[in-house]
N, C-alpha and C positions, 0 to 999 in steps of 0.2 A: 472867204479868206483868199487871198492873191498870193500867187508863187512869187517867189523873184526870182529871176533867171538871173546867174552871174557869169561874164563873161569870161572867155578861155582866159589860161593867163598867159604873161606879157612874154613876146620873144626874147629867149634871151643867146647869147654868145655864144658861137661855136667855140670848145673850149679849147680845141685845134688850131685854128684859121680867124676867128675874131668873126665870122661871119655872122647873120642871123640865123637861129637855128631851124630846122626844117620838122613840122611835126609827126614825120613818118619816120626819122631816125635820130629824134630827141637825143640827149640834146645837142647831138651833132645838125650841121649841114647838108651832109652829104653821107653817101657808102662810104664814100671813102676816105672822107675823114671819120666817120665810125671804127674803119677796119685798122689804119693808122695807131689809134688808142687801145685796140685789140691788140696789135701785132707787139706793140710797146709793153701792155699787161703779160703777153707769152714769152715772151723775150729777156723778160727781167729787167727793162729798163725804168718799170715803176716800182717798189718796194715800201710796204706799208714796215714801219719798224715796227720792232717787239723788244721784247727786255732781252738785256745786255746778256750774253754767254759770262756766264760765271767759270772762271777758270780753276781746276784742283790742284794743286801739287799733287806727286805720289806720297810724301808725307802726310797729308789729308786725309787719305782716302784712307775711310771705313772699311774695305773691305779685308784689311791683311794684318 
């Protein structure tokens, strides 16, 4: 029975810079486009949404 070997897969885009990406800091290019996409994730300049805030009146509220 014969193995097959499959080759790495294909480079793809730095998603920073458009560059080819570098296999020691997938899928970036570089440090520093890694740390770029860090500093943006700490920052708050990316934001995964989640469901809308639901607003109460004090008329609403169950508690009173």
């Amino acid at each position: 029975m014969s193995a097959e070997i499959t080759g790495l897969r294909a480079a793809r885009k730095c998603p920073e810079c458009g560059r080819p990406s570098d296999r020691a800091t997938f899928p970036f290019c570089s440090p520093r486009c890694k740390d770029v996409d860090l500093h943006r994730w700490l920052s708050g300049a990316y934001v995964i949404p989640g469901p809308e805030d639901e607003t109460v009146s004090p008329d609403d509220d169950d508690r009173g």
